[in-house]
NUPAFI-693402 format. One line per 2 residues: number of its first residue (from 1); for each residue x, y, z of N, C-alpha, C. Coordinates in nm, 3 decimals. Layout:
<rs>
NUM> X Y Z X Y Z X Y Z | ...
</rs>
This chain:
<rs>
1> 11.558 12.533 12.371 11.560 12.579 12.509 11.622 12.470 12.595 | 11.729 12.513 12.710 11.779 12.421 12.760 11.680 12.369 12.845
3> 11.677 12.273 12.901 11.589 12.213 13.032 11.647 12.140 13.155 | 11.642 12.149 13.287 11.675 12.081 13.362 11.571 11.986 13.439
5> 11.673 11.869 13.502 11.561 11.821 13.564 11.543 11.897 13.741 | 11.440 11.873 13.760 11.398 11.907 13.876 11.278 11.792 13.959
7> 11.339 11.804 14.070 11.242 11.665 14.189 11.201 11.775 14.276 | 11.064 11.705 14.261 10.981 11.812 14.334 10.905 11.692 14.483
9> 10.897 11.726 14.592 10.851 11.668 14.717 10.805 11.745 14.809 | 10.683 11.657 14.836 10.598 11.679 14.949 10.587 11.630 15.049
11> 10.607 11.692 15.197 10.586 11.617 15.310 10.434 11.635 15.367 | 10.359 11.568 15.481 10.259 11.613 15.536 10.264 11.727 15.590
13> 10.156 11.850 15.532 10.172 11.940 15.653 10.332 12.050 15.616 | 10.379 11.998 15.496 10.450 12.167 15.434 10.443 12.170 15.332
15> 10.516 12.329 15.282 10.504 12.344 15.145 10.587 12.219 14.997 | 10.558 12.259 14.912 10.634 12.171 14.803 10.784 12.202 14.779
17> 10.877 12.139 14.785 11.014 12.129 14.754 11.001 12.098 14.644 | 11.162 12.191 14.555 11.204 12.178 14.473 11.322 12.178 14.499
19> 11.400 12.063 14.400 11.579 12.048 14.381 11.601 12.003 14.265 | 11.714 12.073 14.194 11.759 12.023 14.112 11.891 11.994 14.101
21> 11.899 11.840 14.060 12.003 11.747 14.065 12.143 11.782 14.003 | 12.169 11.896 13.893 12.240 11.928 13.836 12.345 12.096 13.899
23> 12.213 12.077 14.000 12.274 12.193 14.071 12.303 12.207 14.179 | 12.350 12.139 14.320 12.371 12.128 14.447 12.358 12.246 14.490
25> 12.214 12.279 14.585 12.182 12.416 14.679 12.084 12.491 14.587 | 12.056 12.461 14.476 11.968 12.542 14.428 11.838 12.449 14.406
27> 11.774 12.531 14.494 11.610 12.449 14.555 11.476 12.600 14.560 | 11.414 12.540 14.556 11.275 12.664 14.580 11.150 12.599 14.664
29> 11.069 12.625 14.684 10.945 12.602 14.755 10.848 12.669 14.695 | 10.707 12.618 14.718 10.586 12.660 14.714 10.487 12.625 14.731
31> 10.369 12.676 14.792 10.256 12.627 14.800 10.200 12.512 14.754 | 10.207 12.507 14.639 10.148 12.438 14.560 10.242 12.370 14.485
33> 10.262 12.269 14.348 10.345 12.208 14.281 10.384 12.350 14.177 | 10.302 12.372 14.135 10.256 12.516 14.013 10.360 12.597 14.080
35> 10.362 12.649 14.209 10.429 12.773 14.237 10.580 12.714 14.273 | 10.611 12.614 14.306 10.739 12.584 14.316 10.784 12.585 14.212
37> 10.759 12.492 14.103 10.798 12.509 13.946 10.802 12.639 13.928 | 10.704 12.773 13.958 10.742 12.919 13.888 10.886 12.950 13.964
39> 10.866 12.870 14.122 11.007 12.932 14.166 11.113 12.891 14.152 | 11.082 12.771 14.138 11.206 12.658 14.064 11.310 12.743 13.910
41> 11.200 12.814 13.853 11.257 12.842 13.711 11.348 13.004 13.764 | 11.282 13.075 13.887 11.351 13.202 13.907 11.456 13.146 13.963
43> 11.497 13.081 14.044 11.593 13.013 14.123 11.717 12.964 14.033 | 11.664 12.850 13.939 11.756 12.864 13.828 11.828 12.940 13.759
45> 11.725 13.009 13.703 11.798 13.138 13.592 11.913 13.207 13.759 | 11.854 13.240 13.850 11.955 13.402 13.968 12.055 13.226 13.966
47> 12.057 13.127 14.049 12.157 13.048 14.031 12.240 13.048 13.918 | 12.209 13.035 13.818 12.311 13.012 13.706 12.350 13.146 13.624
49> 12.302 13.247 13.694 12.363 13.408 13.686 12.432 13.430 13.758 | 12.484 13.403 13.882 12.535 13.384 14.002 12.673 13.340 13.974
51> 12.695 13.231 13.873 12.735 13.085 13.862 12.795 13.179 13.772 | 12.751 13.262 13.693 12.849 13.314 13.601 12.885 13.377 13.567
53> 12.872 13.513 13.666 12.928 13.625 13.758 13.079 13.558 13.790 | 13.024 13.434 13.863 13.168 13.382 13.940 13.255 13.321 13.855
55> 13.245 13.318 13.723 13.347 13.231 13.627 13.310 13.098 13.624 | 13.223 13.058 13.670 13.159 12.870 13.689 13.130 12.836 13.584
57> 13.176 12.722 13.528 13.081 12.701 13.429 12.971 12.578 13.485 | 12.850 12.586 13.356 12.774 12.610 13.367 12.729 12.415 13.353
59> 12.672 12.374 13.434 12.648 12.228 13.375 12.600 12.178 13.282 | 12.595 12.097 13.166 12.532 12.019 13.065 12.428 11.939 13.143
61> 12.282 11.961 13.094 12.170 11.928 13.150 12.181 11.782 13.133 | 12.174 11.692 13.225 12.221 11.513 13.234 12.008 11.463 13.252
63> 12.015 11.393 13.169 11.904 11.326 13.190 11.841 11.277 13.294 | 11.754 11.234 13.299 11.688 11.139 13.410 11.741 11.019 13.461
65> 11.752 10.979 13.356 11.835 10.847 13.364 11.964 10.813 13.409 | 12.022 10.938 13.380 12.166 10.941 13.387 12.184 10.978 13.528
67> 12.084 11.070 13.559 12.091 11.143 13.702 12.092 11.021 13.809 | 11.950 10.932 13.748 11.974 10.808 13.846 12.050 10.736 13.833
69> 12.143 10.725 13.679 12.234 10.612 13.747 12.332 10.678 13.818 | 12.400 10.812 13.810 12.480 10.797 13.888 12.501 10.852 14.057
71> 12.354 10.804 14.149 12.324 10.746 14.266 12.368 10.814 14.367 | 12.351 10.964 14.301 12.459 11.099 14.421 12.354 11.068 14.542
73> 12.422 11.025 14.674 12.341 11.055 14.829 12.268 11.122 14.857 | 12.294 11.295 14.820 12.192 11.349 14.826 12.063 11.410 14.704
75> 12.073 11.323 14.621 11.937 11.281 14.568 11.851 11.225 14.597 | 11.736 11.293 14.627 11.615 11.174 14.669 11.526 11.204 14.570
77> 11.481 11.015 14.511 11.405 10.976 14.415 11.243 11.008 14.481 | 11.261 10.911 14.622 11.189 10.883 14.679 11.026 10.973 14.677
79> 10.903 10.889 14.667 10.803 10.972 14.611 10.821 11.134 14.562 | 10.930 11.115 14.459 10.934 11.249 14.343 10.867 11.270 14.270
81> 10.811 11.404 14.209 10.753 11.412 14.073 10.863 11.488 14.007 | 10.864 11.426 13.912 10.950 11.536 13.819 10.968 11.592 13.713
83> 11.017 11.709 13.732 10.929 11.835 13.607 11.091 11.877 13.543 | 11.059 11.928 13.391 11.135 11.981 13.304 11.177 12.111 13.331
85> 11.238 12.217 13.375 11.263 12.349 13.438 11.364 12.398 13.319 | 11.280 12.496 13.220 11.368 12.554 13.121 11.467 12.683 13.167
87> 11.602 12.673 13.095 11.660 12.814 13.150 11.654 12.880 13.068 | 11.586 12.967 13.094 11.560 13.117 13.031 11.699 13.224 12.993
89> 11.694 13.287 12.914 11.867 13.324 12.950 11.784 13.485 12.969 | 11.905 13.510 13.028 11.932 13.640 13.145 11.847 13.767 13.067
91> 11.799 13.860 13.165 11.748 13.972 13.098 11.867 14.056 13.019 | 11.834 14.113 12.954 11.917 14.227 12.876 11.863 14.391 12.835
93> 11.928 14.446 12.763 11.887 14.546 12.732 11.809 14.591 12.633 | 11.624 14.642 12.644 11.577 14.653 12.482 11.630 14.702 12.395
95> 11.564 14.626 12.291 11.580 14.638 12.166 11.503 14.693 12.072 | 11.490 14.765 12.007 11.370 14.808 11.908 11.395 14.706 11.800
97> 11.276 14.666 11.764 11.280 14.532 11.642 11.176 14.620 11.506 | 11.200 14.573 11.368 11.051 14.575 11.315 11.045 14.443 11.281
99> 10.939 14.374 11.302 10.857 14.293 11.219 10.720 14.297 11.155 | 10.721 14.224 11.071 10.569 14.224 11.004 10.447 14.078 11.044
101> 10.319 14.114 11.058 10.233 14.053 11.157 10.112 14.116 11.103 | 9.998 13.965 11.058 9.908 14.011 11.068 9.785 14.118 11.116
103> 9.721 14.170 11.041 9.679 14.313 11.071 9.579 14.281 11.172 | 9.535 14.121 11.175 9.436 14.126 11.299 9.475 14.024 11.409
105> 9.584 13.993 11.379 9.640 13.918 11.517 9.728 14.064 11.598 | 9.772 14.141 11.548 9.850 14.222 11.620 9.694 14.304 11.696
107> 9.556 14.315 11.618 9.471 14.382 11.655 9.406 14.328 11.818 | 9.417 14.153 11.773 9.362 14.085 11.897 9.514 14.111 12.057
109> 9.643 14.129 11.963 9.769 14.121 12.066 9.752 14.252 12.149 | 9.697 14.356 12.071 9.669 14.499 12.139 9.562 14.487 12.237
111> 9.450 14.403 12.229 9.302 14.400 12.302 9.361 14.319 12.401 | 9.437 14.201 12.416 9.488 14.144 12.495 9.564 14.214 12.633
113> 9.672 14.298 12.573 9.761 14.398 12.621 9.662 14.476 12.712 | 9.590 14.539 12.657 9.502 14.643 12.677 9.440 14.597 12.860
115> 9.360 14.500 12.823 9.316 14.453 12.911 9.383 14.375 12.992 | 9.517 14.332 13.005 9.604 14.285 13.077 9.708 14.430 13.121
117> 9.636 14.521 13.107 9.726 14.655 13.159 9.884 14.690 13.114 | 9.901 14.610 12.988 10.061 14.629 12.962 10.056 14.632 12.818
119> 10.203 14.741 12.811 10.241 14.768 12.632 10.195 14.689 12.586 | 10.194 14.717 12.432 10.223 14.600 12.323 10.342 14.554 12.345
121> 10.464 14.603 12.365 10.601 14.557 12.406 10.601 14.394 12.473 | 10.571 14.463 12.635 10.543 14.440 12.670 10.489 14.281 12.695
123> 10.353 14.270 12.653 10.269 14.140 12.619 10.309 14.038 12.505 | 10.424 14.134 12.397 10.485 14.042 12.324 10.589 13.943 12.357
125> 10.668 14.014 12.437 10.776 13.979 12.516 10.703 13.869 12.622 | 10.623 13.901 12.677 10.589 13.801 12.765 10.491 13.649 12.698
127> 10.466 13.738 12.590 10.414 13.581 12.528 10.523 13.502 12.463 | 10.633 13.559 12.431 10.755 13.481 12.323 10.809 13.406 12.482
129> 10.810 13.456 12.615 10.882 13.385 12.736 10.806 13.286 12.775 | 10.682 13.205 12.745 10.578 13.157 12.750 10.603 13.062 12.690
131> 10.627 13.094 12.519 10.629 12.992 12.428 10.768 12.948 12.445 | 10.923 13.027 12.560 11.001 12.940 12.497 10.988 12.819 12.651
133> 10.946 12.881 12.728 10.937 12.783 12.833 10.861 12.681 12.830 | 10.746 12.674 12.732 10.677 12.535 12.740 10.781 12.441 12.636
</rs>
């Protein structure tokens, strides 16, 4: 999974900023650190769908290190935290799959579903987007 970096900042008295260095203008906010990062990652993916709609290509994710050495103005280090922001690639069109899966993990994936109000589809899909983002 690719990853970018992202600097996340807080002032007194607003919400949390997000920017990422690899991408000039593509920023998010949120409440909290948690919800900027969720918006940080939607922001990314519609940015770099955007990006390639328009024929752009697409940047090679530059390290931390690299980001700081090369000392762009409008980067600020300054009391940053900074988080890993995976890009997810773009929705598409389903697919019908078969696979084979234990007879009682698919039993616990259904009770899960069930009670989280969504398909089996569904809850699979959203657990494989889970595991590729951490």
């Amino acid at each position: 999974m690719i990853r970018y970096v992202a600097l996340i900042h807080k002032e007194k008295k607003t919400s949390y900023g997000l920017m990422f260095p690899d991408f000039s203008g593509c920023i998010a906010v949120g409440d909290t650190a948690d919800e900027a990062i969720e918006q940080g990652r939607e922001a990314l993916a519609f940015h770099v769908e955007g990006m390639r709609r328009d024929g752009e290509k697409i940047p090679v994710p530059r390290s931390l290190d690299a980001i700081k050495k090369a000392r762009e103005n409008w980067v600020d280090f300054d009391d940053a935290v900074v988080a890993m922001i995976p890009l997810l690639p773009p929705k598409g069109d389903p697919v019908r799959v078969n696979i084979n899966i234990d007879v009682n993990l698919l039993a616990a994936a259904d009770a899960a579903a069930a009670h989280a109000g969504q398909s089996r589809s569904a809850f699979i899909a959203r657990a494989l987007e889970n595991v590729l983002e951490s």
